[in-house]
N, C-alpha and C positions, 0 to 999 in steps of 0.2 A: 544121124537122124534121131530127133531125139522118140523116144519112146514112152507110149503112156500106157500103153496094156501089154499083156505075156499070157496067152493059154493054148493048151492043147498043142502047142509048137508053132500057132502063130503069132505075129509081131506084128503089132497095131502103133503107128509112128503119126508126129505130125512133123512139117516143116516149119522153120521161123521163115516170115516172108512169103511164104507159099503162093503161086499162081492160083488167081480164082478158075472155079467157082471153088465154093470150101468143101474141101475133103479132106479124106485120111488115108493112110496106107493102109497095106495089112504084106504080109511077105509070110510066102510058108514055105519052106525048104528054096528049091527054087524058085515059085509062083508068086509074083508079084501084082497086086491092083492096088489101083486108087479106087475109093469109093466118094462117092458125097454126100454130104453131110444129110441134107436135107430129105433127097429121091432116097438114099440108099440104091442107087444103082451105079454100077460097073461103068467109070470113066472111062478108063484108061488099065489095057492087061487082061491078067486071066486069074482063075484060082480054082481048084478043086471045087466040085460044089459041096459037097460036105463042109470045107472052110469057108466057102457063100454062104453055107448056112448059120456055122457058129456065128461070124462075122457079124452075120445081120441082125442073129439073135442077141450079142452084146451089143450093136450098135442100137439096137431096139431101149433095151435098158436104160442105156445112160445117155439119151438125145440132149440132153440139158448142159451135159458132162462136155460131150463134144463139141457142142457149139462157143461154149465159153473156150475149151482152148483153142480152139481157130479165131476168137476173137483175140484171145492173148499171145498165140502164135503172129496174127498180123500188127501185134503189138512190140513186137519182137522180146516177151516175156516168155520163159519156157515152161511149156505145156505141164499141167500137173498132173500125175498118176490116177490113171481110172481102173476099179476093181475091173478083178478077170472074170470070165465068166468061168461058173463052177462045177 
């Protein structure tokens, strides 16, 4: 899966090809969610909320960052590196 962010111990991932609607991963130890791009709300899984919350507050940041790589993810271009939050 390729990977576009790294903080705090979570893993923020997109797929090439991915199932709409567009989202993004996030995995923290064993806690897995899909998030979407747009709602910012929990498709699919679970996560700490604490890591709800970093998640959402990176995902806040970089809404521009995200969308462009699910567009280039559904291009089957691989996704570029989005800063971590810090």
């Amino acid at each position: 899966m390729p990977e576009i962010s790294r903080f705090f111990g979570l893993i923020i991932s997109m797929y090439h090809d991915d199932h709409l609607p567009p989202h993004f991963h996030v995995k923290y130890a064993e806690h897995r969610a899909q998030i979407h791009i747009e709602t910012m709300e929990i498709i699919e899984g679970k996560v700490p909320n604490r890591v709800l919350a970093s998640t959402l507050e990176w995902a806040a940041l970089h809404r521009a960052e995200r969308r462009a790589n699910w567009e280039r993810a559904q291009a089957d271009l691989p996704p570029m590196k989005i800063e971590p939050l810090d």
